[in-house]
N, CA, C and O atoms as CSV, one atom per row, in Angstrom:
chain,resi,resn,atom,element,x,y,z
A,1,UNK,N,N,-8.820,1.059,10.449
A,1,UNK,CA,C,-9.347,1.983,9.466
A,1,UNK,C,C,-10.837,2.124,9.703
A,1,UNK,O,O,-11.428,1.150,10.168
A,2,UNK,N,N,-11.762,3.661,9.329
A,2,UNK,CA,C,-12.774,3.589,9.803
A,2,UNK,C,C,-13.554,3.005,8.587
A,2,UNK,O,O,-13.275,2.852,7.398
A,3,UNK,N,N,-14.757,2.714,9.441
A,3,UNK,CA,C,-15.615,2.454,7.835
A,3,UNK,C,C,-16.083,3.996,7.190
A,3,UNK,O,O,-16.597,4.853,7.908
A,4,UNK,N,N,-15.851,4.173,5.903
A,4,UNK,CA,C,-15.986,5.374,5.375
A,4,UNK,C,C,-17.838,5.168,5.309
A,4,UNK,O,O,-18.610,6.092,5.568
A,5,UNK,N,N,-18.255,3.844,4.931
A,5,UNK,CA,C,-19.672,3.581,4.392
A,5,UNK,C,C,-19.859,3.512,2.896
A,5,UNK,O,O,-20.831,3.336,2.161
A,6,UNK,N,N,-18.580,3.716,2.722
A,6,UNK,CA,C,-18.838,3.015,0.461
A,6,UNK,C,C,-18.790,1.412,0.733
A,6,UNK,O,O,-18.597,0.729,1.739
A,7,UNK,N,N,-19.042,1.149,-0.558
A,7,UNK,CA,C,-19.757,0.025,-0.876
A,7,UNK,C,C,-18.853,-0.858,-1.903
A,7,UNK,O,O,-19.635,-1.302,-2.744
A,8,UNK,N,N,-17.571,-1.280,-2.172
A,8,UNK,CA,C,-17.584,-1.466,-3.231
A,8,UNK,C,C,-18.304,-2.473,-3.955
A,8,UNK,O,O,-19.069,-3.300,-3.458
A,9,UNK,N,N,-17.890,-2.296,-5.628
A,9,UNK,CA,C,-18.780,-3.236,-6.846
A,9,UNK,C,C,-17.868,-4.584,-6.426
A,9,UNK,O,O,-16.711,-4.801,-6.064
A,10,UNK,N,N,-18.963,-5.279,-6.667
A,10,UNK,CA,C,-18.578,-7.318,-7.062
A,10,UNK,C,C,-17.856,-6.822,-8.090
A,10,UNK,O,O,-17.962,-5.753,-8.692
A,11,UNK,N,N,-17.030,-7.822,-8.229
A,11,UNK,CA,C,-16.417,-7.798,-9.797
A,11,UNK,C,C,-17.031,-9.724,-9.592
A,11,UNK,O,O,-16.954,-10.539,-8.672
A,12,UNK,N,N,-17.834,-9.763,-11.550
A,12,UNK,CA,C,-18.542,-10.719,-11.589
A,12,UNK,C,C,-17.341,-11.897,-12.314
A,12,UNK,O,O,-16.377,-11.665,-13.044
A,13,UNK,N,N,-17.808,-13.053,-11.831
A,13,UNK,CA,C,-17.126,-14.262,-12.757
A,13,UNK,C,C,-17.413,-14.315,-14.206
A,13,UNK,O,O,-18.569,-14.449,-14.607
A,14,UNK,N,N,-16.407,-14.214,-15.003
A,14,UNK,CA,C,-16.496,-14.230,-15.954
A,14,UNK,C,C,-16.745,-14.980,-17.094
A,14,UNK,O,O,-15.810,-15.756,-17.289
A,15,UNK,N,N,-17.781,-15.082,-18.078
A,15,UNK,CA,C,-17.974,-15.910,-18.865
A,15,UNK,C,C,-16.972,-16.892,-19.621
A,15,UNK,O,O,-15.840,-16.477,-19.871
A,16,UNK,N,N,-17.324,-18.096,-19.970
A,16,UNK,CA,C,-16.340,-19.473,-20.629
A,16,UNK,C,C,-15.794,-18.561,-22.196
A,16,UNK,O,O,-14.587,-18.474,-22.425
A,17,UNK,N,N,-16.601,-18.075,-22.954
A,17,UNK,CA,C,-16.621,-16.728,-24.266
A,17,UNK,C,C,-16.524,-15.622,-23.803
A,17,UNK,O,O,-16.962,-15.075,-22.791
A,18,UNK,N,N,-15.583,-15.165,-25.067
A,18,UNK,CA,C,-15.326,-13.572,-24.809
A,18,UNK,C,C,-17.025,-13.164,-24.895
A,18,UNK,O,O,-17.997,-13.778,-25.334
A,19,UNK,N,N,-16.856,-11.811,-24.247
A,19,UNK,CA,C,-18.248,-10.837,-24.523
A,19,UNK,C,C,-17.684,-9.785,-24.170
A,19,UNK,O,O,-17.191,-9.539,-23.069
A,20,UNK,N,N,-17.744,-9.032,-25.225
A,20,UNK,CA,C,-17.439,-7.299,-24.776
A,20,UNK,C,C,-17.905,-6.839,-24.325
A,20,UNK,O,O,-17.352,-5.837,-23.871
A,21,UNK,N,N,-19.124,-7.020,-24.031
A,21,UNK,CA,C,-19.859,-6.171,-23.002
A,21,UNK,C,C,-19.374,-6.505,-21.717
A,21,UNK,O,O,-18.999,-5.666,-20.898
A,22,UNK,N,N,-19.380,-7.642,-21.550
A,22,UNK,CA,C,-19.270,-8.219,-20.235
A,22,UNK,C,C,-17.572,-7.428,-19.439
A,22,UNK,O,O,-17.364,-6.946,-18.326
A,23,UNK,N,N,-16.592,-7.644,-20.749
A,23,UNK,CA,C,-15.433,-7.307,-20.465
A,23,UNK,C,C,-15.356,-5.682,-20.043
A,23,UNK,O,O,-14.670,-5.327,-19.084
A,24,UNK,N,N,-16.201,-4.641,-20.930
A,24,UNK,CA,C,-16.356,-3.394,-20.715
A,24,UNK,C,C,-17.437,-3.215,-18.897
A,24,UNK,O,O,-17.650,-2.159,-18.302
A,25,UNK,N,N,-17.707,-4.047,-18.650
A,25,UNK,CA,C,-18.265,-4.252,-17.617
A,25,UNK,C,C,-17.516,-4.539,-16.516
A,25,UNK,O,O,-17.749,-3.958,-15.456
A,26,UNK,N,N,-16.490,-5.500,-16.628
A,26,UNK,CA,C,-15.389,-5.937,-15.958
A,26,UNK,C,C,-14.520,-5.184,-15.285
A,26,UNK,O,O,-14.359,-5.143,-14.065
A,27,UNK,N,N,-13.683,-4.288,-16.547
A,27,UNK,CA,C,-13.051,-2.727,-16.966
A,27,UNK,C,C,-13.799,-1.662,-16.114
A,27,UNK,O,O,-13.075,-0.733,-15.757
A,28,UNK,N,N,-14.537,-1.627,-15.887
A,28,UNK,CA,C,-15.510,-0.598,-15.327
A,28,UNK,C,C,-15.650,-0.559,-14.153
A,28,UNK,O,O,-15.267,0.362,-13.432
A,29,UNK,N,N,-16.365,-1.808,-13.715
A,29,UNK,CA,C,-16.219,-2.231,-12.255
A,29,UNK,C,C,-14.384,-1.777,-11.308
A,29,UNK,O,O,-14.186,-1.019,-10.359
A,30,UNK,N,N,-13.386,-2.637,-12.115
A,30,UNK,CA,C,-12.310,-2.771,-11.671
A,30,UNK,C,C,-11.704,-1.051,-11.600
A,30,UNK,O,O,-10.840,-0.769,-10.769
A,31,UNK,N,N,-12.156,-0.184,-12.377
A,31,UNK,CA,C,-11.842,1.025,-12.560
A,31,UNK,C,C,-12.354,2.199,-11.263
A,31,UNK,O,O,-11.759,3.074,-10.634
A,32,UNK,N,N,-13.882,1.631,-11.278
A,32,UNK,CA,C,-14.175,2.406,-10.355
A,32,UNK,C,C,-13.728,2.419,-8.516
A,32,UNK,O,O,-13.773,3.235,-7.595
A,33,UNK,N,N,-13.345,1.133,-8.693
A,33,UNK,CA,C,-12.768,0.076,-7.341
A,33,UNK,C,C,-11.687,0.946,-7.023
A,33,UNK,O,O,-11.436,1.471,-5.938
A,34,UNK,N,N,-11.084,1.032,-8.099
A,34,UNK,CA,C,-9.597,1.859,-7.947
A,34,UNK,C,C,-9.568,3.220,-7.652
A,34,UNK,O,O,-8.583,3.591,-7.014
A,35,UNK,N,N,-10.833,4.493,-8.114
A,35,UNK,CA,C,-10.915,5.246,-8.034
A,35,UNK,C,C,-11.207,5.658,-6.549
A,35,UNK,O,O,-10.614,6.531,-5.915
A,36,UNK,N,N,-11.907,5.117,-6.256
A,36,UNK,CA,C,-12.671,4.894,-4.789
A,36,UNK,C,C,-11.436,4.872,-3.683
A,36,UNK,O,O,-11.197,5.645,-2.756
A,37,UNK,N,N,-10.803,3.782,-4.105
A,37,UNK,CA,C,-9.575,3.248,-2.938
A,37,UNK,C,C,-8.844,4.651,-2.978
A,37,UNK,O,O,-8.776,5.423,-2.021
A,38,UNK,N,N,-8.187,4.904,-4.518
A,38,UNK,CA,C,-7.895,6.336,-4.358
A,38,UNK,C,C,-7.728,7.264,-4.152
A,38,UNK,O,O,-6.656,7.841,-3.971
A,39,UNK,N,N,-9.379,7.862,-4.117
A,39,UNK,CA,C,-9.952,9.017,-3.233
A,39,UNK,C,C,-9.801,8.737,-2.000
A,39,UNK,O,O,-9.464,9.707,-1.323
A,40,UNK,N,N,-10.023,7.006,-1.018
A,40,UNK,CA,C,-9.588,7.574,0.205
A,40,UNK,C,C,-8.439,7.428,0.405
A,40,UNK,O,O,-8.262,7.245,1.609
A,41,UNK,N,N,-7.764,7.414,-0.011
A,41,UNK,CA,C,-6.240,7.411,0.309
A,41,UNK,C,C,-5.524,8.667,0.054
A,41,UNK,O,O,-4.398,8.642,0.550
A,42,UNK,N,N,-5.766,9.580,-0.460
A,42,UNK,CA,C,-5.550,10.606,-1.252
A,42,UNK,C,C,-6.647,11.882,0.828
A,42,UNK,O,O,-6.167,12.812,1.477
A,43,UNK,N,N,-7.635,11.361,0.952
A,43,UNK,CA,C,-8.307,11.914,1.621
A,43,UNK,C,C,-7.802,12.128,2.871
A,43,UNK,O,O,-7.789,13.154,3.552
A,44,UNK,N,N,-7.213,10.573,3.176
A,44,UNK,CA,C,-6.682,10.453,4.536
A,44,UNK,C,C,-5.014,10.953,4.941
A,44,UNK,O,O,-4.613,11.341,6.038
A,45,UNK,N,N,-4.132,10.774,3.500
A,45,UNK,CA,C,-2.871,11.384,3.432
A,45,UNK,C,C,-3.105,12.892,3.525
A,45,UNK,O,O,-2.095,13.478,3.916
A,46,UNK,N,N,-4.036,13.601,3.304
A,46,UNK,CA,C,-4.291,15.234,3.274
A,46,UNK,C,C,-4.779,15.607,4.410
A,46,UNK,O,O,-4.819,16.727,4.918
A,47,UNK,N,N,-5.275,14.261,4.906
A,47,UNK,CA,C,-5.823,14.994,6.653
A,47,UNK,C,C,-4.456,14.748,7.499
A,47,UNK,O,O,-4.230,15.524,8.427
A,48,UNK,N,N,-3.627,13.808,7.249
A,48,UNK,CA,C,-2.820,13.393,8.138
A,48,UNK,C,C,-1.744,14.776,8.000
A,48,UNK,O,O,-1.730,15.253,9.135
A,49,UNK,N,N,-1.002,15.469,7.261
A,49,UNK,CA,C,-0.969,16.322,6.753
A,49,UNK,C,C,-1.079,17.399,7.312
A,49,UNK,O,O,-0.397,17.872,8.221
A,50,UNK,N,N,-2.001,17.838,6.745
A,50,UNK,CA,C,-2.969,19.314,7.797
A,50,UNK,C,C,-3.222,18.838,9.051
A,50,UNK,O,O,-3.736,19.684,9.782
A,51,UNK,N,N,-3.045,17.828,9.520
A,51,UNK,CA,C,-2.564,17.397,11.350
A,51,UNK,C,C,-1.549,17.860,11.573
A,51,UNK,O,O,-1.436,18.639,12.520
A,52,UNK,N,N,-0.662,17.588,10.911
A,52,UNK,CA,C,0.818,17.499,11.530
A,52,UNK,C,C,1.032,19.058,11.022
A,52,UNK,O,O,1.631,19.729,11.861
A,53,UNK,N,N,0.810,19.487,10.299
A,53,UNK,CA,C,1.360,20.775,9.587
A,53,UNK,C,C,0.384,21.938,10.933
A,53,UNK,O,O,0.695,23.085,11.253
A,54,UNK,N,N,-0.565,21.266,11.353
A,54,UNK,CA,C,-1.354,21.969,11.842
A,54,UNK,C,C,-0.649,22.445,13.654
A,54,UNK,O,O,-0.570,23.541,14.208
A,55,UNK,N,N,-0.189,20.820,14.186
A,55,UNK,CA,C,0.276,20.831,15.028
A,55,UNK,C,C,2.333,21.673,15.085
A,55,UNK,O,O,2.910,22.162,16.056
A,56,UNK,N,N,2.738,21.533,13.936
A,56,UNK,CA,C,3.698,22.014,13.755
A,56,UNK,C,C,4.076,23.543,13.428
A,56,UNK,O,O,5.144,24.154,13.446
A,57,UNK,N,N,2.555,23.959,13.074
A,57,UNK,CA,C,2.396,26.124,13.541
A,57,UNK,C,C,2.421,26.055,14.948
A,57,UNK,O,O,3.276,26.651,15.604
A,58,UNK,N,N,1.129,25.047,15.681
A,58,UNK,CA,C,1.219,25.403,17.043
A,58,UNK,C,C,2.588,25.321,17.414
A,58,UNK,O,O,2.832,26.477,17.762
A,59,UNK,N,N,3.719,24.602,17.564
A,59,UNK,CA,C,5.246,24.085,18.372
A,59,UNK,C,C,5.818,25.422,17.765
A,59,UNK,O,O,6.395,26.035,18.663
A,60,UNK,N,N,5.855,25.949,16.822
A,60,UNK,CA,C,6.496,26.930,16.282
A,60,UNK,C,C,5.853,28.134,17.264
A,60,UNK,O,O,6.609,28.642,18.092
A,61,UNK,N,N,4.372,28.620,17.167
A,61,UNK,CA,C,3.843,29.748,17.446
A,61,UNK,C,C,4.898,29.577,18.828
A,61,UNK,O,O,6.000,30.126,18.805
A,62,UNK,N,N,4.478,28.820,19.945
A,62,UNK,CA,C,4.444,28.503,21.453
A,62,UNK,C,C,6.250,28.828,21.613
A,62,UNK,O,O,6.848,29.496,22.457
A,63,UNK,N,N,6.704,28.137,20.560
A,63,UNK,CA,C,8.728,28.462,20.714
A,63,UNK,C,C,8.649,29.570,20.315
A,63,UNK,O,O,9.512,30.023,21.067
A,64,UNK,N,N,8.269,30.589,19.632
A,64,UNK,CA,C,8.665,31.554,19.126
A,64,UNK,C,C,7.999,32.393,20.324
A,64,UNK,O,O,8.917,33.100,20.740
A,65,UNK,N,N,7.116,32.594,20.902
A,65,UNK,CA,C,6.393,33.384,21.846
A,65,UNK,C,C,6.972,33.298,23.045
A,65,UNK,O,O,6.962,34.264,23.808
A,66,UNK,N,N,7.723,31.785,23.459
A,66,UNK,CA,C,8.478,31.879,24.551
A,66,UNK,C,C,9.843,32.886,24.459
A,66,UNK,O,O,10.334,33.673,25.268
A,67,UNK,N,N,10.099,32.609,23.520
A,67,UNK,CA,C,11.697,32.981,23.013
A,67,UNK,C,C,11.522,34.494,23.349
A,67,UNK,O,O,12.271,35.025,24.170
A,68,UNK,N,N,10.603,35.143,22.758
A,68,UNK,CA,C,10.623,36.892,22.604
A,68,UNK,C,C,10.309,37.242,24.113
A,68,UNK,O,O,10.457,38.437,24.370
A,69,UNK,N,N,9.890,36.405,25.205
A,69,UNK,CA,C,9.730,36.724,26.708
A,69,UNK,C,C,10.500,37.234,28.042
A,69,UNK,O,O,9.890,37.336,29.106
């Protein structure tokens, strides 16, 4: 896999006491982690995709152009 160059967040060790902040912090981190992974996965399934879909007009154009010859 290439390096895209994101960065992801630490997710921090968590305090011995609850703290909501800390937890809304936690939540946040872990959220955006996910979004990220997401987007490239979502990025790379759409290129792979428009590859194959791309290469599969060409096999079509090339059979169909032979055929009418």
């Amino acid at each position: 896999m290439s390096d895209t160059g994101n960065k992801y967040l630490n997710i921090e060790v968590p305090p011995q006491e609850y703290d909501p902040v800390e937890a809304q912090s936690f939540r946040y981190t872990i959220q955006q982690n996910f979004r990220t992974v997401g987007a490239e996965t979502k990025r790379a399934m759409d290129h792979t995709e428009s590859t194959s879909s791309l290469s599969l007009r060409k096999y079509q154009f090339m059979t169909m152009g032979g055929a009418s010859v």
